[in-house]
KOLNUTOR-278342 format. One record per residue: x, y, z of N, C-alpha, C, CB in turn. Coordinates in Angstrom, 1 decimal, padded with zeros to 4 digits. Glycine has a CB too. Layout:
residues N
n_c1 n_c2 n_c3 ca_c1 ca_c2 ca_c3 c_c1 c_c2 c_c3 cb_c1 cb_c2 cb_c3
X Y Z X Y Z X Y Z X Y Z
...
//
This chain:
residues 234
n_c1 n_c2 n_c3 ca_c1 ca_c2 ca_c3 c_c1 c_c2 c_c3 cb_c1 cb_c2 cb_c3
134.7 011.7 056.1 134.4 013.0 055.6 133.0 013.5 056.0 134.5 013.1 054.1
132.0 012.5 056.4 130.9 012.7 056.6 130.5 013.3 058.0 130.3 011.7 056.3
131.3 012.5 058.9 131.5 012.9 060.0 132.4 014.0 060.8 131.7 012.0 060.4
132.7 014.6 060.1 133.6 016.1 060.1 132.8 017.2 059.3 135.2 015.9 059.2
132.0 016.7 058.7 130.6 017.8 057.7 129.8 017.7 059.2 129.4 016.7 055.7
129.6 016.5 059.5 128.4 016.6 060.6 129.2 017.6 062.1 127.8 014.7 061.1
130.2 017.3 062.0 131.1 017.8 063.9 130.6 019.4 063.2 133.8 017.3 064.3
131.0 019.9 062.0 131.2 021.6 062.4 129.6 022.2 061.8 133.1 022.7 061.3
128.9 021.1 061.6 127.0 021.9 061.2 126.7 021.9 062.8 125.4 020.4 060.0
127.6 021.2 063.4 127.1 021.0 065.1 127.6 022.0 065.7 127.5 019.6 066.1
129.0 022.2 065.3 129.5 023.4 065.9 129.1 024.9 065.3 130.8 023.3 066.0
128.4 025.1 064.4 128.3 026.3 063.9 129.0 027.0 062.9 128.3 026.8 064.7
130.3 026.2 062.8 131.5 026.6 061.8 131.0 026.2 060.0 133.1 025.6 062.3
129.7 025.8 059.6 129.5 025.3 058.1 128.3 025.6 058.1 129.7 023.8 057.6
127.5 026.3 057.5 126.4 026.4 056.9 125.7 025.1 056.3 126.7 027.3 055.9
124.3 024.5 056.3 123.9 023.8 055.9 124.1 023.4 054.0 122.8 024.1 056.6
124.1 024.8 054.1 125.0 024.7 052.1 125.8 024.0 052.0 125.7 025.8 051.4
127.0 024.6 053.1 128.2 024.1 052.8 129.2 025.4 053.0 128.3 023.4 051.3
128.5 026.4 052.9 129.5 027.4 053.3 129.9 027.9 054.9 129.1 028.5 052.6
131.1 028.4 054.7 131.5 028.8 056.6 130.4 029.5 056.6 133.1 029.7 057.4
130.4 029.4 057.8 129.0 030.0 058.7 130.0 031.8 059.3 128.5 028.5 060.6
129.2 032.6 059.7 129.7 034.1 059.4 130.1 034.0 061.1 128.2 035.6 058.8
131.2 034.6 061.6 131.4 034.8 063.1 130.5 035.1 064.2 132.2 035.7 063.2
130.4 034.0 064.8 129.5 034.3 066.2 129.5 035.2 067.1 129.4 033.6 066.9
128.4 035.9 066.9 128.3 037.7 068.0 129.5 037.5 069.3 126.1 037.9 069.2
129.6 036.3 070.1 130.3 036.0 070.9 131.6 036.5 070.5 130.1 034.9 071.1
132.0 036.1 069.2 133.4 036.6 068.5 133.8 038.4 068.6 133.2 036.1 066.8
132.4 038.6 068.1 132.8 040.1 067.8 133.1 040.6 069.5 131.3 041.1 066.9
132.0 040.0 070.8 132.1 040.9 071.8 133.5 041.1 072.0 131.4 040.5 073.0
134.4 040.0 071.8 135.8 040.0 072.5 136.7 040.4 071.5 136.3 038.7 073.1
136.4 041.3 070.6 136.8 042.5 070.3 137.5 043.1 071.1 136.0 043.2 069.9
138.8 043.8 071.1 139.4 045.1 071.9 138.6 046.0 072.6 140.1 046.0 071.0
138.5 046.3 073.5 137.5 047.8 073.6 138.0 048.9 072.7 137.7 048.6 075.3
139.5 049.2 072.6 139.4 050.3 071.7 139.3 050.2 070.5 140.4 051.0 071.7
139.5 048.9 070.1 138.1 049.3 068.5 137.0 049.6 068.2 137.7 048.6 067.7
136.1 049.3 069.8 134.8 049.2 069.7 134.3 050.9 069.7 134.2 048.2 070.8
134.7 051.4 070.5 134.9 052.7 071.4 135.2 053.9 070.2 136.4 052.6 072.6
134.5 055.1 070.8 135.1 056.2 069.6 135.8 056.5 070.4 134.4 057.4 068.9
136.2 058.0 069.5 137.6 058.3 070.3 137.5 059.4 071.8 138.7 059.0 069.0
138.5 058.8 072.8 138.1 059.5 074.1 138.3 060.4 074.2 138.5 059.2 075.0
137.1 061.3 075.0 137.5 062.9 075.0 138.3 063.1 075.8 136.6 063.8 075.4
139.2 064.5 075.5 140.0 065.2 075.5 140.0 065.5 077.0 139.9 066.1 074.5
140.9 065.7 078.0 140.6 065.8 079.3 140.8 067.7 079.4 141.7 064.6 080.4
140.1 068.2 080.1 139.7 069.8 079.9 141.4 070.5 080.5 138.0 070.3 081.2
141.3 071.2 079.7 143.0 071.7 080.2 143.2 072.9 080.9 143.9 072.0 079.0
141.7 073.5 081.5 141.2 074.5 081.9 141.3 074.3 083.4 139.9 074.8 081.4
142.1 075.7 084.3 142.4 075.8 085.9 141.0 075.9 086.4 143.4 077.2 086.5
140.9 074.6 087.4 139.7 075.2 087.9 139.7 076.3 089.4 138.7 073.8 088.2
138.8 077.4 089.3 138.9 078.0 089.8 137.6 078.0 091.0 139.3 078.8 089.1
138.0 077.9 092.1 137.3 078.2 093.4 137.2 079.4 094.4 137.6 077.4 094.1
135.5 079.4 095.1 135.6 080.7 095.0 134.9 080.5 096.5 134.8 081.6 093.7
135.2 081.6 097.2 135.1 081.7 098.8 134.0 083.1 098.8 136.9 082.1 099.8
133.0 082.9 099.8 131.9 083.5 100.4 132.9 084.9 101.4 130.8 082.1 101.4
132.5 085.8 101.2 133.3 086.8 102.0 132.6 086.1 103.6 132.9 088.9 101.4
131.6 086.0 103.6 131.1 085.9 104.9 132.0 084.5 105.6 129.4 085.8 104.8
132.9 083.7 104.7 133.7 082.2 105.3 134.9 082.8 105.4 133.8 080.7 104.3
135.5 084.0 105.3 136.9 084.5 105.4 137.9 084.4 107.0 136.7 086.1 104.8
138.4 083.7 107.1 139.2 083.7 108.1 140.6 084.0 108.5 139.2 082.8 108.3
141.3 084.2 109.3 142.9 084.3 109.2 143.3 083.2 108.8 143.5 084.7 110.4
144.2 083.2 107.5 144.6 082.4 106.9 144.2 082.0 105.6 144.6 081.8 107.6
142.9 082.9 105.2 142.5 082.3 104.4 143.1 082.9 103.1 141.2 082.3 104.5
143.6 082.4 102.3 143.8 082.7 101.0 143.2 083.5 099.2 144.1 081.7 100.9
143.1 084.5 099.3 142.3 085.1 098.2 143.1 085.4 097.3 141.6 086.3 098.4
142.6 085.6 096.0 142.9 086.2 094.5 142.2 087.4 094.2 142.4 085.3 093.3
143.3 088.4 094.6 142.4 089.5 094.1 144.0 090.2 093.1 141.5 090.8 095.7
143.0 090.9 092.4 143.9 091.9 090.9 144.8 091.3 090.8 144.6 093.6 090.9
144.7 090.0 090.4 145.9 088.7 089.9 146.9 088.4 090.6 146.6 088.8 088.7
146.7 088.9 091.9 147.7 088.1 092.8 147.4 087.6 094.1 148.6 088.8 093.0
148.4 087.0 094.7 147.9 085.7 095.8 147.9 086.7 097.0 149.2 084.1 096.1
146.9 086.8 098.0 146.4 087.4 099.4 146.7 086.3 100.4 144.7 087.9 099.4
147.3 087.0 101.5 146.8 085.7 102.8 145.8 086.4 103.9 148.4 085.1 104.0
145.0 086.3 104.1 144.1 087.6 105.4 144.7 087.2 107.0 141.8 087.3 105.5
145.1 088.4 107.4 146.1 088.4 108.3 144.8 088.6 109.7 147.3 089.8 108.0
143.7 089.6 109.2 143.0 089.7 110.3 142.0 090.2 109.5 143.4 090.5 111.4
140.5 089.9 110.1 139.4 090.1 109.4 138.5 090.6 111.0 138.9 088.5 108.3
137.3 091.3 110.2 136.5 091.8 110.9 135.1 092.1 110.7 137.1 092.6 111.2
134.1 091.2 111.0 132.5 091.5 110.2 132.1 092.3 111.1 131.3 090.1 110.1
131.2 093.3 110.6 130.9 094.5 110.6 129.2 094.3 109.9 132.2 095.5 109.8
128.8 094.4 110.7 126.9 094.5 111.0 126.4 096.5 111.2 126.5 093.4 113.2
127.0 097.1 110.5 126.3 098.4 111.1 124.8 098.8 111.2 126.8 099.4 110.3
124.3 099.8 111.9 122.9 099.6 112.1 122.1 100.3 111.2 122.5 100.0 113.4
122.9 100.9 109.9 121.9 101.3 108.6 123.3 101.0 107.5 121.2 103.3 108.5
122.6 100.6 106.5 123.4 100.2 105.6 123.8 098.6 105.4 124.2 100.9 105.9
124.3 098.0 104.3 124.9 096.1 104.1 126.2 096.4 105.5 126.0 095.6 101.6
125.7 094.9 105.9 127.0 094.2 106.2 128.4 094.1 105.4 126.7 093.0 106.2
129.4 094.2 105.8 130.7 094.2 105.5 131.7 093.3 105.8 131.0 095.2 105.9
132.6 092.9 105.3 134.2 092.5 105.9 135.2 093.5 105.8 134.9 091.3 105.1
135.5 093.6 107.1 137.4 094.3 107.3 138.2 093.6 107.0 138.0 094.6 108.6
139.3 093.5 106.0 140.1 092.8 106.4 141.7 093.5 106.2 139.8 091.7 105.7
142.5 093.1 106.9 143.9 093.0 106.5 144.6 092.3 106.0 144.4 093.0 107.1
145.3 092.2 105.0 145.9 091.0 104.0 147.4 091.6 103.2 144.5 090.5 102.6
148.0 090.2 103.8 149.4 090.0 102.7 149.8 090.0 101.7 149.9 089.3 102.6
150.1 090.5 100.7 150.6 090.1 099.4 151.8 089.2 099.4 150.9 091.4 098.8
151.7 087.7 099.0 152.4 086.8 099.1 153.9 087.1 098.6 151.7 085.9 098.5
153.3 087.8 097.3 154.9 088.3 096.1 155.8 089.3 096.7 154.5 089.3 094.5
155.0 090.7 097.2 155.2 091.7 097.3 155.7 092.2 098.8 154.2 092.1 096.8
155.0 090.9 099.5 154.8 091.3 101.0 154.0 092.7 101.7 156.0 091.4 101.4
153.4 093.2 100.9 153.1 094.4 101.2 151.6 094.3 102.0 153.2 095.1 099.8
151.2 094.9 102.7 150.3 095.0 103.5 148.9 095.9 103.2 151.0 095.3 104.4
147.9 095.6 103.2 147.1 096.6 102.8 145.6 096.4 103.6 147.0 096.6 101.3
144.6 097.3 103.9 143.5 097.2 104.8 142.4 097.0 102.8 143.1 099.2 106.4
141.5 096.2 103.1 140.5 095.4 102.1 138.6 095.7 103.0 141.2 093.1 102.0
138.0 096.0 102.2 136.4 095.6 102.4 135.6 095.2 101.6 135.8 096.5 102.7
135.4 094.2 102.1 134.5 093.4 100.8 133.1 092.9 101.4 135.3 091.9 100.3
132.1 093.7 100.5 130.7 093.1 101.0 130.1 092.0 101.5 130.1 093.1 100.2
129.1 092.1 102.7 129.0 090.6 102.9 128.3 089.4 101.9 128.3 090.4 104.2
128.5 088.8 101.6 127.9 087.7 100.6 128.7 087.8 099.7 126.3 087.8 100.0
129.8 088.5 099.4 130.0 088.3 098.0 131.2 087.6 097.9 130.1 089.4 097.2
131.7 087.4 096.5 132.3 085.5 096.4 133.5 086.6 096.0 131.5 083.8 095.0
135.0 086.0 096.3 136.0 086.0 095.9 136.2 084.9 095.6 136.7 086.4 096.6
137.7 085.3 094.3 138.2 083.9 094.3 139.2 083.3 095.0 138.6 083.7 093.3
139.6 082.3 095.2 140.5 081.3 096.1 141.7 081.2 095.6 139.9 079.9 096.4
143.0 081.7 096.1 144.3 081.4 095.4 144.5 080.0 095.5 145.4 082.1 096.0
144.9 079.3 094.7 145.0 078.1 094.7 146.7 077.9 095.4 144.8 077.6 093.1
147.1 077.5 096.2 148.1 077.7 096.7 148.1 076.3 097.5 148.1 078.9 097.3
149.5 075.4 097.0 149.8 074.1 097.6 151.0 074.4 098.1 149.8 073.0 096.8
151.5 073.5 099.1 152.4 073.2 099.8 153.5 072.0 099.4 151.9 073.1 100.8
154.5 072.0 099.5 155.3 070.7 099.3 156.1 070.9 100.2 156.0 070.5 097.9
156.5 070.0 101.2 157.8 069.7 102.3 159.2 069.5 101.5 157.4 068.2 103.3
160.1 070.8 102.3 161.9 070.4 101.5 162.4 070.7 102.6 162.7 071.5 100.2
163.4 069.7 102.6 164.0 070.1 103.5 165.2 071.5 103.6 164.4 069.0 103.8
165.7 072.4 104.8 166.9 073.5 104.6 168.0 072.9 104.3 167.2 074.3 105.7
168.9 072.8 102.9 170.2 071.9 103.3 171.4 072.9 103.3 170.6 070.5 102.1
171.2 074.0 102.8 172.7 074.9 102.9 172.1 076.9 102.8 174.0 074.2 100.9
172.9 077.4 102.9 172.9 078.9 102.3 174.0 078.8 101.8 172.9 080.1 103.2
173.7 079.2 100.3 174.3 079.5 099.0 174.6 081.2 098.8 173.1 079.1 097.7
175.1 081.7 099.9 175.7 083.1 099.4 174.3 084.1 100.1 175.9 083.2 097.1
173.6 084.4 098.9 172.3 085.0 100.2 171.3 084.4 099.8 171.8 086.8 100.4
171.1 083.2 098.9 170.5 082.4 098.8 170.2 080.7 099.9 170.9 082.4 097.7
169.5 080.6 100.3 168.3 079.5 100.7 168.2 078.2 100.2 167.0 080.0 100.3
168.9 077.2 100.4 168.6 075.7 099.3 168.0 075.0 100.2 170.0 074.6 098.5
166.6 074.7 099.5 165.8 073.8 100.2 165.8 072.3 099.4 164.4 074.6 100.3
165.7 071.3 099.6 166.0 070.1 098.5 164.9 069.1 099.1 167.8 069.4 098.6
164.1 068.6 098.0 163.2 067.8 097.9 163.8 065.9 098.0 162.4 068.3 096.6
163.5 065.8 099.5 164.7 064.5 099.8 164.0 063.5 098.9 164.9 063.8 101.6
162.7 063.1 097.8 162.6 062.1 097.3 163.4 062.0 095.9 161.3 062.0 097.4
163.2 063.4 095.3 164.1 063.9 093.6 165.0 064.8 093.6 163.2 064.7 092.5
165.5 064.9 095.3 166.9 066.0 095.2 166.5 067.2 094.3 168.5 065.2 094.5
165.2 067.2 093.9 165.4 068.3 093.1 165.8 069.7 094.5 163.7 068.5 092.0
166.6 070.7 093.7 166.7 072.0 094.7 166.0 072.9 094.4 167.8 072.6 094.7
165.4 073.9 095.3 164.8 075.2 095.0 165.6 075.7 096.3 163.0 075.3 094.8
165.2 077.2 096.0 165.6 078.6 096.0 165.2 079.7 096.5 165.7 078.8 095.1
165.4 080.2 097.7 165.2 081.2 098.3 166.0 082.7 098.4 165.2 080.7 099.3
165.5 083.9 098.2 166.5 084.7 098.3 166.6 085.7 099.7 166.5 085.4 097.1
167.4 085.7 100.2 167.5 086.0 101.6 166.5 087.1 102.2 168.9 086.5 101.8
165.9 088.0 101.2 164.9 088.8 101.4 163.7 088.0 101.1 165.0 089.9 100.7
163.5 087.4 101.1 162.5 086.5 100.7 162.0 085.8 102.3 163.1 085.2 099.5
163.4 085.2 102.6 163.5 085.1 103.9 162.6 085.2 105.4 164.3 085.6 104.0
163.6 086.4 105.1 163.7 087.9 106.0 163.9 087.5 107.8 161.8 088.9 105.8
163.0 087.5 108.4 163.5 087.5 110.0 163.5 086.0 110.7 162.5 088.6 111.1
162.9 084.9 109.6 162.5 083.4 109.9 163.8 083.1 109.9 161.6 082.5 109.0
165.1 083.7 108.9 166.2 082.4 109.3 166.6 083.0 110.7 167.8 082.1 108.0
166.2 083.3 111.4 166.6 083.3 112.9 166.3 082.1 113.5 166.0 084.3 113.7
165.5 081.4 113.0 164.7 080.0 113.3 165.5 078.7 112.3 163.0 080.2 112.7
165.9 079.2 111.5 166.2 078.2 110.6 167.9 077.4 110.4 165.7 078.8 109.2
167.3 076.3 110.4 168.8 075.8 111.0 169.1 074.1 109.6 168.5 075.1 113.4
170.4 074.1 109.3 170.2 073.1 108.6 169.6 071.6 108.8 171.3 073.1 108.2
169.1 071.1 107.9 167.9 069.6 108.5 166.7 069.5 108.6 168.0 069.2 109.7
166.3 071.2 108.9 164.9 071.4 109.2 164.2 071.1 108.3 164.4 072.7 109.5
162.9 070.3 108.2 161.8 070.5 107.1 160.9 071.6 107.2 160.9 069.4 107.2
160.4 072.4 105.9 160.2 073.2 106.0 159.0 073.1 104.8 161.4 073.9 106.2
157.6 073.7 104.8 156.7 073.7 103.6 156.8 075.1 103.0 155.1 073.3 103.9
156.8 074.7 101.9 157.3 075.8 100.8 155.7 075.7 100.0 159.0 075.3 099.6
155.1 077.1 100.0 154.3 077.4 099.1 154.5 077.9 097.7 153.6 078.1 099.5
153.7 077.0 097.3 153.7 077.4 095.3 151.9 078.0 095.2 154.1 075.1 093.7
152.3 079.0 094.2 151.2 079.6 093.5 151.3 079.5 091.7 151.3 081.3 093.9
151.0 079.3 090.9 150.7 079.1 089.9 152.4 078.5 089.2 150.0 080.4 089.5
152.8 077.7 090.0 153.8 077.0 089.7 155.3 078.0 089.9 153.5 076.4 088.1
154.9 079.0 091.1 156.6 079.5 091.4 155.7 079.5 093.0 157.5 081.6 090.5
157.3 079.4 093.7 157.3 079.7 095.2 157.1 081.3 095.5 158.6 079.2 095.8
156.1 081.5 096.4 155.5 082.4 097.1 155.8 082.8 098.3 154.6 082.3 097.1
156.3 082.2 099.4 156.8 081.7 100.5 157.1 080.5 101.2 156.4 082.1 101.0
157.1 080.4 102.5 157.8 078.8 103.4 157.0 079.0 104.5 159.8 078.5 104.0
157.3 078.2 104.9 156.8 078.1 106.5 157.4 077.2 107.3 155.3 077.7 106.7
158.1 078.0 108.6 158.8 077.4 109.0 158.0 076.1 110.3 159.7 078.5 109.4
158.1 074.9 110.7 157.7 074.5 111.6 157.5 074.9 112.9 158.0 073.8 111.6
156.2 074.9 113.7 155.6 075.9 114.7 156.5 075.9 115.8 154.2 075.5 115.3
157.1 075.1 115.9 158.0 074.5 117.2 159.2 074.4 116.7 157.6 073.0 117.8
160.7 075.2 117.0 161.8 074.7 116.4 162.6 074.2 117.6 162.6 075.9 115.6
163.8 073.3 117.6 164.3 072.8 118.5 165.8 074.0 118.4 164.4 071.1 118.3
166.7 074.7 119.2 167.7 075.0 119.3 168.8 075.2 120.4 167.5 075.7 118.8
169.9 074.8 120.1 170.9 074.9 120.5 171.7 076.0 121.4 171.3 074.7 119.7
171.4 076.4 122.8 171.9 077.2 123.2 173.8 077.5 123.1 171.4 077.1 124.3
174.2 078.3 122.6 175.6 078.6 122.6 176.2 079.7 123.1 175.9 078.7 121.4
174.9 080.1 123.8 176.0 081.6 124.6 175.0 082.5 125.8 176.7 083.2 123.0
175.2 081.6 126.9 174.4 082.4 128.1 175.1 082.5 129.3 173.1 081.8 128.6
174.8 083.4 130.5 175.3 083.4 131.8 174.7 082.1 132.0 175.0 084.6 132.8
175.9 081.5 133.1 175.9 080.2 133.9 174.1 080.1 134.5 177.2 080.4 135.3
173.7 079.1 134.7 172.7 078.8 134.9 172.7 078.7 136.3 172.4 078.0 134.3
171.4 079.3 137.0 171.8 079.1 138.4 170.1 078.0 138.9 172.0 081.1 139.3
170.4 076.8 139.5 169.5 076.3 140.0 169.0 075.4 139.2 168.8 077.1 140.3
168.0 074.5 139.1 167.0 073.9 138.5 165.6 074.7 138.6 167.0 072.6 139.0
165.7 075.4 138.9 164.1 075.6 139.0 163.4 076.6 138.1 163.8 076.1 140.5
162.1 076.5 137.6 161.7 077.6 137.0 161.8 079.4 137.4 160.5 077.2 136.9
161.5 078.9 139.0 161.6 080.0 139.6 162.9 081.0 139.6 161.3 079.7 140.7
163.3 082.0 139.7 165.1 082.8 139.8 164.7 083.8 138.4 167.0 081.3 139.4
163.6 084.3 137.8 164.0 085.3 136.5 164.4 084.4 135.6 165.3 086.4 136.7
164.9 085.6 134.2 165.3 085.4 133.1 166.3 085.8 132.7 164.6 085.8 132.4
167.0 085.5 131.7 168.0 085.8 131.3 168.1 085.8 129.3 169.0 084.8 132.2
169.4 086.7 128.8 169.3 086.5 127.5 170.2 085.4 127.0 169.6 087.6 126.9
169.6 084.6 126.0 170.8 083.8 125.4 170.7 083.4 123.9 170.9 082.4 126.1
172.0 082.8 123.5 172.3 083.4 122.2 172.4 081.5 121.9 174.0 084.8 121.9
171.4 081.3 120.3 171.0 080.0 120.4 172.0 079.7 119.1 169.3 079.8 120.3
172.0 078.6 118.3 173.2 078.3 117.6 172.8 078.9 115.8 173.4 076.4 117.7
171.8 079.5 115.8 171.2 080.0 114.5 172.0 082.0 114.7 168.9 079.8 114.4
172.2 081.9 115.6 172.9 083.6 116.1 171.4 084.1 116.9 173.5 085.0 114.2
170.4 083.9 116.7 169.4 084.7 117.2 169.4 084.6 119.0 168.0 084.2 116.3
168.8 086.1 119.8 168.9 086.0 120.7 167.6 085.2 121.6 169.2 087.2 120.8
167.2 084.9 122.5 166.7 084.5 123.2 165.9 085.0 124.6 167.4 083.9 123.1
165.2 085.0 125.0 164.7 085.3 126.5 164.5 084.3 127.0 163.6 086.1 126.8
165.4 083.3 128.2 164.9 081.8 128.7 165.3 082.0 130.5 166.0 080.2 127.8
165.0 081.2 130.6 164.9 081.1 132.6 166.2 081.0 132.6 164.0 079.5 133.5
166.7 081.5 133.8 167.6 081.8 134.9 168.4 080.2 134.9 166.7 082.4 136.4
168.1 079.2 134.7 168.4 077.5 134.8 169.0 077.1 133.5 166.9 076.5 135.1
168.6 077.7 132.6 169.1 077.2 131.3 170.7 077.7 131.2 168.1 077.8 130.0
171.6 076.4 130.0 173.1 076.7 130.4 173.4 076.6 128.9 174.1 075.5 131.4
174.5 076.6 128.2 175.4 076.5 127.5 175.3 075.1 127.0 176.5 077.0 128.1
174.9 074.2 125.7 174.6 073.2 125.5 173.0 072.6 125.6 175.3 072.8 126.2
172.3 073.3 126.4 170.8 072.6 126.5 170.1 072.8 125.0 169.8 073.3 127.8
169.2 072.2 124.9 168.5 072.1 123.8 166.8 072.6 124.2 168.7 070.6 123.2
166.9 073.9 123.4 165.6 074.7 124.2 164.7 074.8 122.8 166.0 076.5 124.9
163.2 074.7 123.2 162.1 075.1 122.3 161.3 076.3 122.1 161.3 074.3 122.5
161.2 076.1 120.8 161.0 078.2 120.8 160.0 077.6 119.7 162.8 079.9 120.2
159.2 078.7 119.9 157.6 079.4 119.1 158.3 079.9 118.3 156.4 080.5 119.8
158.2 079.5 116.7 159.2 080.1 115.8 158.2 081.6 115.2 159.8 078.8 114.5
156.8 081.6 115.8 155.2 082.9 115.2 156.0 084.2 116.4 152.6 082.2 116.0
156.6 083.6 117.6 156.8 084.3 118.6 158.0 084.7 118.7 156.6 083.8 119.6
158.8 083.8 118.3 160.5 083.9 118.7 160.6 083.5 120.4 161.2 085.7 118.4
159.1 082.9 121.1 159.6 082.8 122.4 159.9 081.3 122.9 158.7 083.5 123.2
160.9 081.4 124.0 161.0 080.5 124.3 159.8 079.6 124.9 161.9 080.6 124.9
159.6 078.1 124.9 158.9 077.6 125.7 159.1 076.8 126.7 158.3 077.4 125.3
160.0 075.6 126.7 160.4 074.9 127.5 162.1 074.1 126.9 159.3 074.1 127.8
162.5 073.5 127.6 163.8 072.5 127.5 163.3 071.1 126.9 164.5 072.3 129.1
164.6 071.1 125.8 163.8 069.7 125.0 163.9 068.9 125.7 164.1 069.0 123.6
//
């Protein structure tokens, strides 16, 4: 008994009285963290919003103006020789499509549409609807043929395609710069050579074509889908 009084006065577990000895700091550190901890703040649930220098405005750049999404189609700085500097611009309405000429002082800050992209691929037309399907969650979304408009001349099932979202709805797509298509309906092809003219041909989406004099029925031709022009044979 003596020697079990002496083992825990050595270990710290008995008080020289006789009573247990109170838990060693060591005990408390390894405590949970979340007991130790108050309680964590709340993460801010607030959009953050970014804001562009009129003077950084480029084609392509994306603005918020009178609560809706802009793309600037063409811009123009303007230095006159009395009076502030300026921006010209021309810009899209993403929703509306509508087109309108903009001037905005130089230095001053717009805000930045927040606008992301997600890749879907084209898998069908639904009537005059567009199904684009997200190959990791099959989830589908939804185009309506005016929404469209002159791109499905380009668009062919399989294609991947980025689809812009603005405040959690789609705004538009974008078709890839380069489409590959299917010729299905031209005069015989005469020659191999670049040289011999042009001719019209009708590719497998229905849309027409302008390609060299060499191209046939079956080839697989590349077109500038910004242009609609041809460029070469895949």
């Amino acid at each position: 008994m003596a020697s079990l009084r002496l083992r825990l006065l050595r270990h710290g577990h008995l008080s020289p009285s006789g009573a247990t000895a109170p838990p060693s700091s060591f005990a408390q550190l390894r405590r949970p963290s979340s007991c130790l901890a108050g309680p964590r703040p709340l993460r801010s649930r607030l959009t953050r919003v970014y804001a562009l220098s009129s003077n950084d405005i480029r084609v392509g750049s994306n603005l918020e103006v009178d609560g809706a999404p802009w793309k600037v189609i063409e811009f123009l700085h303007v230095k006159p020789g009395k009076g502030a500097a300026f921006v010209r611009t021309k810009m899209r309405n993403y929703i509306t499509g509508n087109t309108v000429d903009k001037t905005f002082r130089a230095g001053s800050t717009i805000p930045e549409a927040s606008i992301s992209k997600e890749t879907k691929q084209f898998t069908y037309k639904d009537g005059a609807q567009f199904v684009f399907m997200d190959l990791t969650t099959f989830e589908e979304s939804r185009l309506n043929e005016s929404d469209v408009g002159d791109r499905q001349k380009w668009l062919k099932e399989g294609m991947d395609c980025n689809l812009l979202y603005w405040n959690g709805r789609i705004i538009d797509f974008d078709l890839p710069i380069t489409v590959r298509l299917t010729v299905t309906d031209t005069d015989p092809g005469q020659g191999d050579s670049a040289q011999g003219g042009t001719k019209p041909a009708t590719v497998e989406t229905g849309a027409v074509v302008t390609v060299p004099s060499f191209v046939n029925v079956g080839d697989d031709i590349l077109i500038d889908s910004r242009t609609g022009q041809y460029m070469n044979r895949a």
